[in-house]
C-alpha positions as CSV (number, residue, x, y, z in Angstrom):
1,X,0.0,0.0,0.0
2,X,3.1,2.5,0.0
3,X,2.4,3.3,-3.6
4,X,-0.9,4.0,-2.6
5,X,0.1,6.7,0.0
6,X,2.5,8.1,-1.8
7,X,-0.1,9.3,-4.9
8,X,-2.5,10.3,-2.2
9,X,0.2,12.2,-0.3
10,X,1.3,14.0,-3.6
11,X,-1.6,14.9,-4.6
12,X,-2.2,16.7,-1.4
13,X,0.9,18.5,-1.4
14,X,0.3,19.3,-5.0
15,X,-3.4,20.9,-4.5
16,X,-1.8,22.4,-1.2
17,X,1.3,24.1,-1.2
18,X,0.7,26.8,-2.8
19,X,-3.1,27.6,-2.0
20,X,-2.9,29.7,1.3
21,X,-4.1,26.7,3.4
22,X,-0.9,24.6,4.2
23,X,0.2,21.8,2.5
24,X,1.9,20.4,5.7
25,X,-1.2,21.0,8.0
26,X,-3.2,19.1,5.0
27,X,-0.5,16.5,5.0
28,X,-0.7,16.0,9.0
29,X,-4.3,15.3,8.8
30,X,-4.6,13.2,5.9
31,X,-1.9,10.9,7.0
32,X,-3.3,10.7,10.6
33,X,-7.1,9.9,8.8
34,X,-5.6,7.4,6.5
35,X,-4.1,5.6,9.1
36,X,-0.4,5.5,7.0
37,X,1.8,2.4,8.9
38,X,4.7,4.5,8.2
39,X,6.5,5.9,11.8
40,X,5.9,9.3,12.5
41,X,9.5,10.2,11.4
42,X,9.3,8.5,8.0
43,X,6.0,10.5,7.1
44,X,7.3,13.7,8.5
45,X,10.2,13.6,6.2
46,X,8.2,12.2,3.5
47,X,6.1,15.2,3.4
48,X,9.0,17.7,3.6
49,X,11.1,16.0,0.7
50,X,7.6,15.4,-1.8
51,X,7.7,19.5,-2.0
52,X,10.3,19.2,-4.4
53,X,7.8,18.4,-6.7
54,X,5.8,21.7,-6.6
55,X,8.8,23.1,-6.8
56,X,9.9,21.8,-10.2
57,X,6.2,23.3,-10.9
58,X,7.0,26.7,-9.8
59,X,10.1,26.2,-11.8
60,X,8.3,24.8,-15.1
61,X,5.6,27.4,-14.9
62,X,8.2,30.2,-14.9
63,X,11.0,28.6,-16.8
64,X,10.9,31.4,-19.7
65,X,10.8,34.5,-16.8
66,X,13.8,32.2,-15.3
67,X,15.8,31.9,-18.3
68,X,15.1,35.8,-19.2
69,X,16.2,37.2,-15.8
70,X,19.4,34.8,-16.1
71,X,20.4,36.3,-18.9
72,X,20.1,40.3,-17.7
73,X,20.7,39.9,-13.8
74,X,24.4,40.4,-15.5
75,X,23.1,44.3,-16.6
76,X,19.7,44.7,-15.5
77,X,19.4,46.4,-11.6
78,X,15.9,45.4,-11.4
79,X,16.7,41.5,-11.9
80,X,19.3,42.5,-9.3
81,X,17.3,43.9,-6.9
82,X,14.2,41.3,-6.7
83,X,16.6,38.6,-6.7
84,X,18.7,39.9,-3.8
85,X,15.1,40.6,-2.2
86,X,14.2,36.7,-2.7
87,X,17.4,35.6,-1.3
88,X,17.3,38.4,1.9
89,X,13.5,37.1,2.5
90,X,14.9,33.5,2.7
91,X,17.6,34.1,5.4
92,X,15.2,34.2,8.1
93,X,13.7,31.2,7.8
94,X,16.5,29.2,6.7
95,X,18.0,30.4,10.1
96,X,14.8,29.1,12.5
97,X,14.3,25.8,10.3
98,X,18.0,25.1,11.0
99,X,17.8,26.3,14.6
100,X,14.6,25.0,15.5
101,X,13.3,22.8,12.6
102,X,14.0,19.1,14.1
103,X,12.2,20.1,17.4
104,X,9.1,21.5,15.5
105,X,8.3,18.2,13.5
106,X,9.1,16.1,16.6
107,X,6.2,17.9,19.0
108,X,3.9,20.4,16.9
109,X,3.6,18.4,13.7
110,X,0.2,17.4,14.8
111,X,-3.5,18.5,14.1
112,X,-4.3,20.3,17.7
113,X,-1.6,22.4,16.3
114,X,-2.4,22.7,12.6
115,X,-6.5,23.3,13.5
116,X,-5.5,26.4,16.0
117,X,-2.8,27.6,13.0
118,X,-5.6,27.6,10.1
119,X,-7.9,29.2,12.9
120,X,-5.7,32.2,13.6
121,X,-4.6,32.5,9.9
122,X,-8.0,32.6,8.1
123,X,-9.4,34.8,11.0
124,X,-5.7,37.3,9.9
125,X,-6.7,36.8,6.4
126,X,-10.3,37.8,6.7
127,X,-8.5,41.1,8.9
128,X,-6.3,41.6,6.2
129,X,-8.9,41.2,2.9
130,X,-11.4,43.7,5.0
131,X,-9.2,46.6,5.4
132,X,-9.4,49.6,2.8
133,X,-6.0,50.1,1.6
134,X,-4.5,50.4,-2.2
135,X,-1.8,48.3,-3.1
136,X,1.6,50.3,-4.1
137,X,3.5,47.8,-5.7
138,X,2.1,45.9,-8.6
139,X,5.3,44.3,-10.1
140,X,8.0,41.9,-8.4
141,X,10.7,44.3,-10.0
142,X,9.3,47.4,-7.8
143,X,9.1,45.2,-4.2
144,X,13.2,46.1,-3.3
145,X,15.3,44.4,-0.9
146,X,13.3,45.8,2.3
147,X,9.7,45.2,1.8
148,X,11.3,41.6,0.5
149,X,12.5,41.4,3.9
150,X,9.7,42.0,5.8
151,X,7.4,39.1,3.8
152,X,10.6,36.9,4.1
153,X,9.9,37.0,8.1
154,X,6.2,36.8,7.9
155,X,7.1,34.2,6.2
156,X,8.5,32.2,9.3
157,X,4.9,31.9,10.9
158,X,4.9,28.8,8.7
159,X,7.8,27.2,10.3
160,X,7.0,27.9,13.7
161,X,3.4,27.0,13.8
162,X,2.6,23.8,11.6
163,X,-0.4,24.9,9.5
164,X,-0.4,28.5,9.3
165,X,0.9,28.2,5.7
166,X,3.6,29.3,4.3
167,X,2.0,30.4,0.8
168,X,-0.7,32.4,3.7
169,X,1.8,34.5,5.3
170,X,4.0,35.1,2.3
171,X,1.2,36.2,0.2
172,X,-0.5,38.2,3.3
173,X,2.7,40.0,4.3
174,X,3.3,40.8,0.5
175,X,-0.3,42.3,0.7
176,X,0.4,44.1,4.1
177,X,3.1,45.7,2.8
178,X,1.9,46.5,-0.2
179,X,2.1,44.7,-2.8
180,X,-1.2,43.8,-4.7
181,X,-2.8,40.5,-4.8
182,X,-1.1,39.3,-7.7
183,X,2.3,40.1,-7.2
184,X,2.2,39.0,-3.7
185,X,1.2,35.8,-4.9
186,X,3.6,35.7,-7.7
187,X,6.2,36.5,-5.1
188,X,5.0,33.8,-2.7
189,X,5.9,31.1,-5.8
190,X,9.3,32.9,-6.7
191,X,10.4,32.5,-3.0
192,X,9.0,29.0,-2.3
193,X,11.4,27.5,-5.0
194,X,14.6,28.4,-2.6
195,X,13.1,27.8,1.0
196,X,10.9,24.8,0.0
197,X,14.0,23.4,-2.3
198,X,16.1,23.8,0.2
199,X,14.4,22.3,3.0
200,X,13.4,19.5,1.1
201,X,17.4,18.7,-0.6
202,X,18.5,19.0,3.3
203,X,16.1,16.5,4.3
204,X,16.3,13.9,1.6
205,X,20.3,14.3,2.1
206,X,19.6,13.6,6.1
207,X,16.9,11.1,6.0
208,X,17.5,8.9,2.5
209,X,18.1,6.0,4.5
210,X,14.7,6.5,6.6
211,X,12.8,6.7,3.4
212,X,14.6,4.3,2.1
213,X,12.2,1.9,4.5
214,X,9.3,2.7,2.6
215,X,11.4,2.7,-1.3
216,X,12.9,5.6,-2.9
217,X,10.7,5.0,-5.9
218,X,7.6,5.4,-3.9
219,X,9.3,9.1,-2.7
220,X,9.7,9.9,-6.4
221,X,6.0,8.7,-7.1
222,X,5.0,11.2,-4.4
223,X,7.0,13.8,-6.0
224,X,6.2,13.2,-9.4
225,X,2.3,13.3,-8.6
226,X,3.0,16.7,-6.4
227,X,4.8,18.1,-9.5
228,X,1.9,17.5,-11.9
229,X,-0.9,18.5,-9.6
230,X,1.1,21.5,-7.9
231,X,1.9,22.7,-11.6
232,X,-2.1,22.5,-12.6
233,X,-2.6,24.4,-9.1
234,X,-0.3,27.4,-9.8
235,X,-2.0,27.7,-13.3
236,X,-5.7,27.8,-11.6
237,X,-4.3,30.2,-8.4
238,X,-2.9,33.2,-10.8
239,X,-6.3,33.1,-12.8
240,X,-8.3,33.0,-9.3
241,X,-6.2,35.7,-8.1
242,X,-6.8,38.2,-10.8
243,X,-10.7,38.5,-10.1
244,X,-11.1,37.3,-6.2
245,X,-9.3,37.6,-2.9
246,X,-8.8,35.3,-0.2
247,X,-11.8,35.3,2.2
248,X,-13.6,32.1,1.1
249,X,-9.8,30.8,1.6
250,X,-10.7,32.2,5.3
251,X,-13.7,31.2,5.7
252,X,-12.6,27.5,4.6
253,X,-9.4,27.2,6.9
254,X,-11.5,28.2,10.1
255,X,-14.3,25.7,9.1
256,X,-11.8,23.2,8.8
257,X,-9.8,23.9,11.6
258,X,-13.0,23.8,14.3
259,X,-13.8,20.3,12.2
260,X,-10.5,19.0,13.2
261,X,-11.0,20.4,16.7
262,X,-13.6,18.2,17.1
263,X,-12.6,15.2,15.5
264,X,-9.5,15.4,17.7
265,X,-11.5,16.1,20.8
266,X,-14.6,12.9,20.0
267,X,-11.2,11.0,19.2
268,X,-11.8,10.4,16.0
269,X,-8.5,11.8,14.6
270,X,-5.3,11.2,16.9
271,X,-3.7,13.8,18.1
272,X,-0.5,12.5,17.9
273,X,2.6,14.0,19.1
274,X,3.0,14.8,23.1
């Protein structure tokens, strides 16, 4: 049945990661509900290294912007200056998820934790969608180095409280700082492909022989089903974005997170974890 987790477990991550309602809060819960025979440190890793996959996406979805900004970062300050931004906005979280990211999946990757984190988040998001403001910046090239560090640390919410989404408090700090709903979004994919590629190289190089347990090819099945679904997700998120914002995305992560409340609290879901 590993096969069969891994396609179910990709195409979570794929629908997921990049809608603003965590992909690793989804992935807790699903796992937990499907009752995976995998130890908790096998599927932990698992669903950190499958987010290579939506990566690639980002990465195939944007291959032409990639391979135009490669060529004129060389002359172009623009290029210069959003790409500095992405790689100032990454330093905080690579800091914390070195510092602190072994302790978070051993005790808070659990859905007490994840229901409470898509609470608070969709109630911010509401907050944030309701408030009269007009966006300043509507292209990445115009977000500079400090407004990129300011999302960038936002952006650590999502590694310090499983659930919260780190796609949510990207694109909502992006918004509070203001950028419109597009770009922020736009900017949300752009800096996912270093901190989620990152994270999940650093965890397939630490735990390959832990998934080997369950078979590498069932980790690349799980990536390769992420990739396609994540890639179809990006697609449908920009067009969303264009005409809509994010409340029913509020509305559903607090409906959600009181159903997982409940199922943990009837014992229907365990609650894992301490």
């Amino acid at each position: 049945m590993d096969w069969f987790y891994a396609i179910i477990y990709g195409i979570v991550e794929g629908i997921t990661e990049f809608l603003p309602i965590s992909s690793t809060g989804h992935l807790i819960v699903a796992g937990n509900l499907m009752g995976v025979p995998w130890s908790k440190e096998i599927k932990d890793t698992f669903e950190v290294v499958i987010q290579g996959g939506a990566i690639l996406a980002v990465l195939a979805h944007y291959w032409r912007d990639f391979v135009q900004q490669g060529r004129d970062i060389g002359r172009d300050q623009p290029t210069q200056r959003l790409w500095l931004g992405v790689i100032v906005a990454c330093i905080p979280a690579v800091i914390l998820g070195l510092l602190f990211g072994d302790t978070i999946k051993a005790n808070l990757f659990r859905p007490s934790v994840v229901a409470w984190a898509l609470i608070v988040g969709g109630v911010l998001m509401w907050l944030i969608e309701s408030r009269k403001s007009t966006p300043t910046v509507h292209d990445l090239k115009g977000i500079g180095v400090g407004r990129s560090f300011l999302i960038g640390a936002l952006q650590c919410l999502a590694i310090l409280w499983p659930g919260f989404s780190r796609s949510a408090s990207s694109i909502l700090g992006g918004m509070a700082v203001g950028l419109d709903r597009p770009t922020a979004t736009k900017f949300s994919f752009y800096l996912g492909v270093p901190t989620l590629g990152g994270a999940a190289l650093l965890d397939f190089i630490k735990s390959r022989d832990l998934l080997g347990q369950i078979g590498l090819l069932n980790v690349v099945l799980g990536a390769v089903v992420s990739f396609v679904v994540a890639y179809l997700a990006i697609g449908w998120l920009l067009r969303f974005v264009s005409t809509n914002n994010f409340k029913g995305f509020a509305v559903y992560r607090v409906v959600v997170g009181v159903l997982i409340l409940v199922l943990v609290a009837t014992g229907r879901l365990a609650n894992g974890g301490l």
